[in-house]
N, C-alpha and C positions, 0 to 999 in steps of 0.2 A: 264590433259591428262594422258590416263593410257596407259604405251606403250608397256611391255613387261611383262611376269611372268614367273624368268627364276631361276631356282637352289640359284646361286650365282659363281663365281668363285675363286680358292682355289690356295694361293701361295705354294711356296715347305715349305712342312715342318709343316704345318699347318693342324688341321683337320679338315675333308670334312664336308663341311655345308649341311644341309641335310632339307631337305623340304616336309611333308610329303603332298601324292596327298590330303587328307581331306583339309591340309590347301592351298594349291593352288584351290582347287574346291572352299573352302569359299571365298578365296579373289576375285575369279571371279564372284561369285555368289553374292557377297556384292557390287561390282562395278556396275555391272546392276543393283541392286536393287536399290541402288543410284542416279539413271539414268544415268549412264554409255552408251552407245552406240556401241565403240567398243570397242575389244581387240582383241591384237595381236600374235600368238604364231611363228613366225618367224623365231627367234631364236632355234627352237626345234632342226633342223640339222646340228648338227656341226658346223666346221669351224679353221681352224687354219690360225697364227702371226707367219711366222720364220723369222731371217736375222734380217733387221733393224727395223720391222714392230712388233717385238717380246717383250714381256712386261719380264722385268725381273725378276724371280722371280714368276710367272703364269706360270702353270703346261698344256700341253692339256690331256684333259682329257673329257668323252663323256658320259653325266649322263644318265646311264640306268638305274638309281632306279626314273625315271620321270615317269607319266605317257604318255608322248609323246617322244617318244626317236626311235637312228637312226635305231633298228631291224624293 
């Protein structure tokens, strides 16, 4: 089951993993050709963890070098 194709997320201090749209287009495009059915983009708008729900050490951060991003 293929369920998301999403950036990655980046702790403090680490560098930003970076995905470029050819290979998020190929991996989509290779899942249907596999017979894939669906996929999800979900994930594309935001979202934040504060308080006790907060992962420590994960940064919010809102990837606008995606091709689906929150502009």
């Amino acid at each position: 089951m293929f369920t998301e194709n999403e950036g990655w997320f980046q702790q403090w201090g680490q560098a930003v993993a970076i995905r470029t749209t050819e290979d998020l287009a190929y991996s989509v495009a290779e899942w249907f050709a596999g017979g894939g059915a669906y996929h999800s983009y979900y994930m594309w708008h935001g979202g934040n963890n504060y308080g006790r729900t907060a992962a420590s050490g994960i940064t919010t951060m809102y990837a606008d070098d995606t091709p689906l991003h929150a502009d």
